[in-house]
Structure formats: structure tokens, C-alpha cells
C-alpha positions in Angstrom: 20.1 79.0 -55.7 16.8 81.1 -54.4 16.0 80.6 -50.9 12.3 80.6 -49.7 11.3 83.5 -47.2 11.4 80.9 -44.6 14.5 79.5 -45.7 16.3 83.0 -45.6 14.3 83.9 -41.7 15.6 80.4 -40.9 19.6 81.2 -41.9 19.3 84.4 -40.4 17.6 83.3 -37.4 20.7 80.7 -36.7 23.1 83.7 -37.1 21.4 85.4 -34.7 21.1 82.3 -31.9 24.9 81.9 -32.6 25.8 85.3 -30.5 22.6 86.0 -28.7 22.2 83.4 -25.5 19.9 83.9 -22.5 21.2 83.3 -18.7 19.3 83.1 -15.6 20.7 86.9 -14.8 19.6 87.9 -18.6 17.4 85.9 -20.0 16.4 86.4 -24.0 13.6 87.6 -25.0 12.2 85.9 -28.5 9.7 87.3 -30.5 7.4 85.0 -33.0 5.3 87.0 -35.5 2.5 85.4 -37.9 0.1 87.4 -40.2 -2.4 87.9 -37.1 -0.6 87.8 -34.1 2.5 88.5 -32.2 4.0 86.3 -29.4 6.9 87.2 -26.7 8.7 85.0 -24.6 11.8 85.3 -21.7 13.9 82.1 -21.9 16.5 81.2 -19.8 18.6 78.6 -22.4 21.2 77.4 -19.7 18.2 75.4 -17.9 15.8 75.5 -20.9 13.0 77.1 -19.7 10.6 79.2 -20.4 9.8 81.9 -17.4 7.1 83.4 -19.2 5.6 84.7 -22.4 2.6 86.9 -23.6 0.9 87.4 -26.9 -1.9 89.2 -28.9 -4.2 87.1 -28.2 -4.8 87.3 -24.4 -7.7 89.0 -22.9 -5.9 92.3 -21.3 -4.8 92.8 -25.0 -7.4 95.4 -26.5 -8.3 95.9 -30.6 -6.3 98.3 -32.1 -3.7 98.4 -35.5 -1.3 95.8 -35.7 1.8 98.5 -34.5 -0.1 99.2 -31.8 -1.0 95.9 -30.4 2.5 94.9 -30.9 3.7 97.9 -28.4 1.3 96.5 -25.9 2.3 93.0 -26.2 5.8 94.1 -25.3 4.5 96.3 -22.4 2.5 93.4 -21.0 5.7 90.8 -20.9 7.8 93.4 -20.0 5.1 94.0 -16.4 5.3 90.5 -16.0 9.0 90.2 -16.4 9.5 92.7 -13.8 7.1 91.2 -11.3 9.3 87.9 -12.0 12.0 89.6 -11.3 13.7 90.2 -14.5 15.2 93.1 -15.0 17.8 92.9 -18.2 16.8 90.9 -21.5 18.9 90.5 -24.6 16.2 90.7 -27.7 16.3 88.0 -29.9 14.2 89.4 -33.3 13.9 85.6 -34.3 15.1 86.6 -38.2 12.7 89.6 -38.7 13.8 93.1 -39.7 14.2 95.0 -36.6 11.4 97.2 -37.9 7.6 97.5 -37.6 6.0 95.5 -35.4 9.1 93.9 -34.0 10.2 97.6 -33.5 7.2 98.3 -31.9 6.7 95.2 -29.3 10.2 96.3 -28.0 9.7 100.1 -27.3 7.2 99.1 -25.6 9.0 96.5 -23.6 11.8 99.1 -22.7 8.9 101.8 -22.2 7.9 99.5 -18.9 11.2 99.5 -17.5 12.8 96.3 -19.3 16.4 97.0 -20.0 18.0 96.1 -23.1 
């Protein structure tokens, strides 16, 4: 039996959620990635809430290659994390290789001063 690329993200995504939980102290950070943009968000999955997210497609987010728009995705959610108040994130690659982009959006986020 052949999975589907979504299928396989999907399994591997579940794995992942299994072990990696966000708390109001530590709250995950998710990544979403689609063929034009990238999208961050901090969740707190005890209450269900998202605190706050960021993404490619807002205005402070300038032109550049995909690597390096990633990098400043994860510096822009990692300011507003720290101006929320978060400090410590555990990453949540959503079922992509830790590589590339993904790679990318969190350098940047620990380049800001996000710990994880």
C-alpha cells in the first residue's frame, strides 16, 4: 500500500503531536507551508488557543527567495512572541523535513531570542 504525500505528512504529523504538546509556560510553535507561502503560529493546546501567528504574506514581510522569507517569518513571530511574553517554544515541523524552509523560519526564530 502507497501512501499519498499528504497521507505520509499526515501519519508523520500525528507522530509528532503524540510527544510534542504546548502549555501556557511553553507554548508550540506550528509551522504550515504551501508552494507560496509560509505560516507560524504559538498555540497554547491546554486552553486551545491561538496567542499569535505570522506569515509571508503580511506587509512588514519584504520580496526576497523563498529561504529567505521563511527566516524572516520566523524572526517576525519570534518579536511578537517576546513582546507577548513568550520566551520558550517547543517547534512543531507539522510533518516536513526539518530542512529548507522549515530550517530556515526557525534560525530565524531562535536568531530573535526565541528559545527552543
Amino acid at each position: 500500500m502507497s501512501l499519498t504525500k499528504s497521507e505520509r505528512r499526515q501519519r508523520i504529523k500525528y507522530r509528532i503531536r503524540k510527544t510534542v504538546s504546548g502549555t501556557a509556560t511553553a507554548p508550540r510553535l506550528s509551522v504550515f507551508r504551501s508552494n507560496k507561502e509560509i505560516y507560524a503560529q504559538i498555540i497554547d493546546d491546554v486552553n486551545g488557543v491561538t496567542l499569535l501567528s505570522a506569515s509571508s504574506r503580511e506587509k512588514e514581510i519584504g520580496k526576497g527567495t523563498n529561504v529567505e522569507v521563511a527566516a524572516a517569518v520566523g524572526k517576525l513571530v519570534a518579536e511578537k512572541a517576546l513582546k507577548a511574553g513568550v520566551e520558550t517554544v517547543k517547534f512543531d515541523r507539522g510533518g516536513y523535513l526539518y530542512h529548507g524552509r522549515i530550517k530556515s523560519l526557525a534560525d530565524g526564530a531562535r536568531a530573535a531570542g526565541l528559545k527552543f
